[in-house]
C-alpha positions, -999 to +999 in steps of 0.1 A: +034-556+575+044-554+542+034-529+508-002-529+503-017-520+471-052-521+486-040-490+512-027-469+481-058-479+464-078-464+495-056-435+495-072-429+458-109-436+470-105-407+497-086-383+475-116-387+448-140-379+470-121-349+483-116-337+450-151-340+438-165-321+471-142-293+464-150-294+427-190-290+438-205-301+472-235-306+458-224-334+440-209-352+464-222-335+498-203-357+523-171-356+502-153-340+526-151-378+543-121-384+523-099-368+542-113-386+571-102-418+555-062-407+554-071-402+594-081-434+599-051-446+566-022-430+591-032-443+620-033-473+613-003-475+593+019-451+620+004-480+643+014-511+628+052-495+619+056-482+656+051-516+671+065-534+642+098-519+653+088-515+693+086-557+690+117-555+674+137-536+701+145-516+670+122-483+672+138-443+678+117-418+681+141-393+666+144-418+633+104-416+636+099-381+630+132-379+607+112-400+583+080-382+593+099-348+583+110-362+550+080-381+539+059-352+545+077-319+541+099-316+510+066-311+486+046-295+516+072-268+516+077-266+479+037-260+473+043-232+500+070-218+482+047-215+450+018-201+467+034-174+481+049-164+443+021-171+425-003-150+453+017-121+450+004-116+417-034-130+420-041-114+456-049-082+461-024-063+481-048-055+508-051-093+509-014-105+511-016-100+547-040-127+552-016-149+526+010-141+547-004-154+581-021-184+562+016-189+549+030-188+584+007-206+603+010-232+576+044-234+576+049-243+617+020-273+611-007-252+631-033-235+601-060-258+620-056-233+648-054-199+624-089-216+602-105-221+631-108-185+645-123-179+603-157-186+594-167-228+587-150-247+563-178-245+540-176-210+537-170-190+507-144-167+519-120-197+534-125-215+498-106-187+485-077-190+508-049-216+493-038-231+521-074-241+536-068-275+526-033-271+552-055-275+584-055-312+578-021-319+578-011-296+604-036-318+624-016-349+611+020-334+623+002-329+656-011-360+663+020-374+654+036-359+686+014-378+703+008-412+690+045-430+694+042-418+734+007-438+737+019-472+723+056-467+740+045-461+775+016-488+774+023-527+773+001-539+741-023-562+755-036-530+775-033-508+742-074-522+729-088-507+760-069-479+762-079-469+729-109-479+729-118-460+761-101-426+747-123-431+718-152-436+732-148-403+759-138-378+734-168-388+709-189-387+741-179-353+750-186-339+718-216-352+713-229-335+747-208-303+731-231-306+702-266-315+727-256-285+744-241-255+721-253-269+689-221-269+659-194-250+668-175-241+635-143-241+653-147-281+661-142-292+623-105-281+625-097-298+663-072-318+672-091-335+700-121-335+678-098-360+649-081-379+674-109-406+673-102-409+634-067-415+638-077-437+668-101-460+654-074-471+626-048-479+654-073-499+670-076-523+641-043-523+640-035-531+677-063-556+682-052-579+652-013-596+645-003-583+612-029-557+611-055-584+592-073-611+602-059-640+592-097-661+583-104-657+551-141-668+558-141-632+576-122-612+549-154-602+529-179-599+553-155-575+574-145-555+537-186-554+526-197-541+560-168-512+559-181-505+525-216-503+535-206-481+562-187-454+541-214-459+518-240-445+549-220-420+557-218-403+520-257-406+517-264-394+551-242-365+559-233-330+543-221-296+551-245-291+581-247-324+594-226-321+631-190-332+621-168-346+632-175-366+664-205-397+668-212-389+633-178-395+618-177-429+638-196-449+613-180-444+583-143-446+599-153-476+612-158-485+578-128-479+566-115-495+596-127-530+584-117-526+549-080-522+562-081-553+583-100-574+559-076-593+533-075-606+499-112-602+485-128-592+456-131-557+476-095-558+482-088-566+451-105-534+433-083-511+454-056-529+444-060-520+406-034-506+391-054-470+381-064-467+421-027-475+429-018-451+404-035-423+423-032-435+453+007-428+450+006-395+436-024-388+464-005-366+489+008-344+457-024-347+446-040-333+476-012-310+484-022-289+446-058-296+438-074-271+464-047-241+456-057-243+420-096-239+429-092-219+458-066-190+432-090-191+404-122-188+432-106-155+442-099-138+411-136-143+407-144-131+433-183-139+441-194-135+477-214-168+475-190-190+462-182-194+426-191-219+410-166-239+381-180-245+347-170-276+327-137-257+306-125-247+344-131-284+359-111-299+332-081-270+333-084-277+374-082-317+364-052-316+346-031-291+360-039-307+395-026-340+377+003-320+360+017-308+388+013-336+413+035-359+392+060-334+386+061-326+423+058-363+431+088-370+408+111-341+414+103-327+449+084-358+469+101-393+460+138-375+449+145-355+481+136-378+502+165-399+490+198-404+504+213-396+537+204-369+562+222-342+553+219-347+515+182-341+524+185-311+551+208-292+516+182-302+495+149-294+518+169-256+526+169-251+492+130-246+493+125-231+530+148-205+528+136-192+494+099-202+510+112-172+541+124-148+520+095-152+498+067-150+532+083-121+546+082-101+514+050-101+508+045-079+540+064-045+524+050-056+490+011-053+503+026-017+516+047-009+482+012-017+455-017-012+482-048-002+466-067+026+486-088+013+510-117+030+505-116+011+469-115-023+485-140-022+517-165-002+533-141+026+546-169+049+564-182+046+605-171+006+606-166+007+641-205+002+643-204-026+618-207-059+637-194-045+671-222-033+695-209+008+693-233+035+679-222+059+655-241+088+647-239+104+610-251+141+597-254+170+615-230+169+646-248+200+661-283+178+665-277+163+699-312+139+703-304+122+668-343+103+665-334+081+634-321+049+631-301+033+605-302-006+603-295-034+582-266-055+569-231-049+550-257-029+525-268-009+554-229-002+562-219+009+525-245+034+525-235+051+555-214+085+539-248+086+518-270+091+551-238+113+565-240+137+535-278+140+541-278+150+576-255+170+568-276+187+545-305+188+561-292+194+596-305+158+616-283+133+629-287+099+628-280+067+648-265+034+631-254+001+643-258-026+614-242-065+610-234-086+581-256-106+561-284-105+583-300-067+605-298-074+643-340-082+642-355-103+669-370-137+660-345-146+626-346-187+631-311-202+632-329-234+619-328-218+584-291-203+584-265-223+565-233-232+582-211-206+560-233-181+576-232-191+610-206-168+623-222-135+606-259-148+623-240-150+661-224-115+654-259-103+647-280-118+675-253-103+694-268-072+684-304-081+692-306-065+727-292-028+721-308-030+686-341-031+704-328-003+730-324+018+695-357+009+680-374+018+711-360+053+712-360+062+675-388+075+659-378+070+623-359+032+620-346+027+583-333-005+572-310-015+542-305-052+530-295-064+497-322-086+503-356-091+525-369-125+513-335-146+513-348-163+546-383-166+552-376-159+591-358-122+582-391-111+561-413-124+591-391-104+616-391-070+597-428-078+593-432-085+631-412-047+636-437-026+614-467-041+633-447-033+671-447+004+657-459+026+678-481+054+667-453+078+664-429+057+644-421+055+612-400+023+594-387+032+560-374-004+541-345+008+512-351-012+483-311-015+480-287-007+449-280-041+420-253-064+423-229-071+404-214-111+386-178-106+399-155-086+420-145-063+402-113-048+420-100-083+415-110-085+378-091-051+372-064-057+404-070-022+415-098+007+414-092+017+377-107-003+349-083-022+328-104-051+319-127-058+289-150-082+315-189-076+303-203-072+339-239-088+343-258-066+365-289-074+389-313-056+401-331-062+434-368-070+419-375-097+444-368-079+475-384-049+464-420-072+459-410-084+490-407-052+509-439-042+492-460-062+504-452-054+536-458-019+534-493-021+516-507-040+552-487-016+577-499+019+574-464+034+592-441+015+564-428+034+535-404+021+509-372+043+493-356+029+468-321+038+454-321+010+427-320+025+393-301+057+397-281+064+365-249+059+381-252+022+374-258+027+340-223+013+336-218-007+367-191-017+382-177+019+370-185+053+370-162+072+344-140+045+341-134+046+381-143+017+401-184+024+428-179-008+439-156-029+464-170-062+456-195-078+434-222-071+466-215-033+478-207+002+461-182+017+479-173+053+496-169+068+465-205+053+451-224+058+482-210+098+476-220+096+441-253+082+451-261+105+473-257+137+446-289+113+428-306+104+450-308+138+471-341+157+457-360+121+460-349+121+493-361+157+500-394+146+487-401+113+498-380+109+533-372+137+546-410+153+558-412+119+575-378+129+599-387+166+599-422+158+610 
């Protein structure tokens, strides 16, 4: 099989739609197909070269991944290099671990494995990480070690039913994965789960001599229905559809027809010389689009996910474009020229500065740490997602009766409800979770997929929260919001009317938030940026929690939202109160707590003491 302009033209289609989801999901919600469609590309392509040469007595294994190793690795490596330069300087050092790992994991072709134990895909705290985007082509390397042993050990006129048959098992068994546990975050960066991509584009290249069929009178019928099918699968899936598996089988089929289907008008298009353009700078163009969204993500540094305006898309747009051809020019088509060991001098001039570089950054996050109290909530974690009780205040009170709940707000506000005790000599029980409180009846129907893993680490919670509740006669929850999903409202609701005539629930109208991450913005806890900070208050949840209390005579409401201390938030003196653009941190909940004491006294307190 010769060149094809068509394939590079493909190559452009799926690098476009990559780019575009990664620009904005909500533009393109199923987006994140492209990279389905190099799947389906390589295996078809690996496929036809293998046998190509296997006909020709003329194929080596070791030549295989020798030109594997320098098709792939020379501007893999080099993008590595970069990122762990240029992440020294943007991460924080309390974050250069992670780069370092990513780095690492990235490096030996295996990130799939490190992303996997993260949260999804779709979640904001991967889409700052650089080397997200690795996972894919770690998968790649791996399925390459197991392709060439499939069509060397099997005769080819067995090779259809083989593959068909492994395709068809796996996508069965993840479809009864998905009947049975629902989506499992973990399956979007599989192996096993891919295989059938990679599959379905050696099929069409097993089943057909030359890869194509060879009547015409087929060609466009074959290249309209693949187009209809990719064109299904971008209206019909997004973020939370269950992916991959039965539902990526449509639209790789797709793409499987418009590979076999030749010279048409569909054809044609791909072959254009601006697709082909792109298409040959794709794999650069992959390799350094998501680095320079996922660097300028984390400098801003907004728990939900920030979003780029126009003057960043078109700075993203060009430099991605920038970069690819001079790393397409210098690094990916030059190195890869020339004998072997021209190429292994060449390719250790990037890996061993790429080492050197990796394991620096571990005495470098030691040598410019920030404090960590700064950077994360730095008081009693240990009952912050795990199911351990700590209790705060006054050690010498041995039945502690009170109950702190909630989510990460709950948990930054901790040394606050530590200094009180203290003061006021009760002790008090806390075990809290992020995003959502560990509350019976929150619907998993309404989470999003980013927040999947922070809702199973709460209802892991559920049963010794209600142990707790059931013991405590004053239960105090703290969320930086009550009305975010209609199911959490209903459940705090359902808790104030399950009181029992002795209880008391007291709802914390929580502290503002803030536009940006501020330790980021300033890289450390002392302010050194001129960044106007838009602050927001909690109005919503408070109206929320309100009406709660107004129909459930045992509810009060405390709220810590417009103590002076925020008068210049993110800062207090010029000292940083919070760790993020969500949560004050040790050294605001102290501050906080010096405010907020005589209201306390007032309001709070007779309710414990009673």
């Amino acid at each position: 099989m010769g060149y094809r302009n068509d394939i590079q033209g493909l190559r452009a289609i799926a690098f476009l739609l990559v780019f575009i989801f990664h620009l904005n999901s909500s533009w393109l919600p199923a987006g994140f197909l492209g990279v389905d469609i190099f799947f389906v590309i390589s295996g078809y392509l690996i496929t036809s070269i293998i046998l190509h040469k296997k006909e020709k007595n003329k194929f080596s294994i070791l030549e295989f991944y020798e030109g594997r190793l320098k098709r792939i690795a020379p501007a893999y490596y080099f993008l590595l290099m970069v990122i762990s330069i240029v992440g020294f300087f943007i991460y924080l050092p309390m974050d250069l671990g992670l780069l370092r790992r990513s780095l690492i994991t990235a490096g030996l072709f295996v990130s799939n494995f490190f992303f996997a134990t993260g949260d999804s895909y779709f979640g904001a705290k991967q889409a700052e990480n650089p080397l997200l985007h690795t996972w894919s082509l770690g998968i790649e390397m791996q399925f390459y070690f197991l392709l060439p042993f499939i069509l060397i050990f099997f005769n080819k006129k067995y090779l259809p039913y083989i593959l068909a048959g492994i395709i068809s098992i796996i996508l069965a068994y993840y479809q009864y994965r998905f009947m049975v546990f629902g989506q499992e975050s973990g399956t979007y960066y599989s192996l096993l789960a891919r295989i059938p991509e990679f599959l379905i584009g050696a099929f069409m290249s097993v089943v057909l001599s030359n890869g194509q069929v060879k009547n015409k009178r087929y060609s466009l019928p074959l290249a309209l229905s693949g187009v209809s099918l990719l064109v299904y699968g971008l209206m019909s899936l997004d973020e939370n559809s269950a992916f991959p598996g039965i539902n990526s089988f449509l639209p790789c089929l797709g793409i499987g027809l418009i590979l076999i289907s030749n010279d048409n008008f569909i054809t044609r298009l791909l072959a254009s010389k601006p697709l082909v353009y792109i298409g040959t700078l794709s794999y650069s163009l992959y390799l350094w689009h998501w680095p320079l969204m996922a660097f300028q993500r984390y400098r801003e540094g907004v728990f939900e996910g920030h979003q780029f305006d126009w003057k960043e898309i078109l700075i993203i747009s060009i430099l991605t474009f920038v970069l690819s051809w001079l790393s397409y020019t210098f690094i990916e088509n030059s190195i890869r020229q020339g004998n072997t060991k021209k190429f292994l001098i060449k390719f250790a001039c990037i890996v061993v500065p790429l080492g050197i570089a990796t394991y620096s950054l571990h005495w470098l996050s030691k040598k410019f740490e920030t404090p960590y109290e700064f950077t994360q909530a730095s008081f009693a974690t240990g009952s912050h997602n795990v199911d351990h009780v700590d209790t705060l205040g006054d050690r010498k009170d041995k039945r502690p009766h009170v109950l702190l709940l909630g989510n990460s707000h709950a948990n930054s506000i901790k040394p606050l409800f530590n200094i009180l005790g203290e003061k006021f000599h009760f002790s008090i029980n806390t075990l809290t979770s992020d995003s959502f409180p560990a509350l019976e009846g929150i619907d998993k129907r309404e989470i999003p997929e980013r927040e999947m893993l922070f809702y199973n680490l709460s209802r892991a919670l559920v049963p010794h929260t209600k142990e707790l509740i059931a013991s405590s006669e004053v239960i105090i929850i703290s969320a930086d919001s009550f009305d975010e999903y209609h199911s959490v409202t209903k459940a705090v609701d359902s808790l104030a009317k399950a009181l029992k005539p002795n209880q008391k629930l007291v709802l914390i109208n929580s502290y503002p938030i803030v536009d940006r991450n501020p330790v980021r913005i300033n890289h450390g806890f002392v302010k050194n940026s001129d960044y106007k900070f838009k602050v927001t208050a909690n109005s919503h949840s408070l109206h929320t929690i309100d009406s709660i209390a107004r129909v459930n005579k045992n509810v009060l409401i405390w709220d810590i939202s417009k103590a002076s201390i925020y008068n210049d938030a993110p800062y207090y003196r010029d000292t940083l109160i919070y760790y993020d653009d969500r949560h004050i941190n040790r050294r605001g909940a102290i501050l906080l707590e010096k405010e907020v004491e005589e209201n306390f006294r007032k309001k709070i307190l007779p309710v414990i003491q009673n």
